[in-house]
N, C-alpha and C positions, 0 to 999 in steps of 0.2 A: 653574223655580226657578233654575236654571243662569242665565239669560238676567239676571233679576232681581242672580244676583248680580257679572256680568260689569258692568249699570251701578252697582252699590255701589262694587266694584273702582275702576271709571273714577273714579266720585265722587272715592275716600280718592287716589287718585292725583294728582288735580286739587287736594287741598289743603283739599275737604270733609270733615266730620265727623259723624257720625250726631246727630239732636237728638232724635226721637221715632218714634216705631213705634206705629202704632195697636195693640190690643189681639188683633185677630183677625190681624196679621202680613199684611195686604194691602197696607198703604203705610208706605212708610217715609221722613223727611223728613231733611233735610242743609241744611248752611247754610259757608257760605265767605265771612268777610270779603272787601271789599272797598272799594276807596280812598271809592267814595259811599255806601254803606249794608252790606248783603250779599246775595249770590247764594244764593237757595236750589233747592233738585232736590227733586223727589218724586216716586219711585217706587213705580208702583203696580202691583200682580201683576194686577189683575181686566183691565190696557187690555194689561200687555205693555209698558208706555214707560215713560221718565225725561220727567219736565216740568221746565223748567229757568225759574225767576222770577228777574231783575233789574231793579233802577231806574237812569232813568236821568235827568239834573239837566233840567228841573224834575221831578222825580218822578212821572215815568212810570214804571208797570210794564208788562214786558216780558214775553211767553216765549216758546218753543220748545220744543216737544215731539221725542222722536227714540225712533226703533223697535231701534234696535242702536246696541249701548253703543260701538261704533267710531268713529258719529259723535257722540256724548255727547263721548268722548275729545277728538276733535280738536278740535268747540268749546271745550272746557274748556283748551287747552291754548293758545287763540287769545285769549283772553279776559287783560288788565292782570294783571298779580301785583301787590299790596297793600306799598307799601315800608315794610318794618318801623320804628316808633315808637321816637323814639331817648330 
């Protein structure tokens, strides 16, 4: 559980925010604008990991899965920030 919430942690840090939690509390889904569409994470207790979904133009989906939320972070923190709508 600990591990689980070390990549929630990373997530709210990176700028995502919780969208849904399945009912039995195994996966938990996040979502973080971004300039082309948004980046979503979903963390699942049953693998252990954060799966990390983006598109990218022409609309490819992408992911990346990670085991410790330290490289969660760092991606997250390598990735465009979204310039705010004026």
């Amino acid at each position: 559980m600990e591990k689980l919430q070390a990549f929630q942690a990373a997530a709210h840090k990176g700028g995502f925010v919780d969208v849904q939690e399945t009912d039995d509390g195994t996966v938990l889904w996040l979502r973080k604008p971004t300039a082309d569409a948004e980046d979503r994470i979903c963390i699942d207790s049953m693998t252990n990991s954060a799966t990390v979904f983006w598109a990218t133009i022409p609309w490819k989906i992408n992911s990346k899965t990670f085991r410790q939320a330290t490289e969660l972070e760092a991606w997250i923190m390598l990735r465009p920030a979204v310039a705010p709508h004026s």
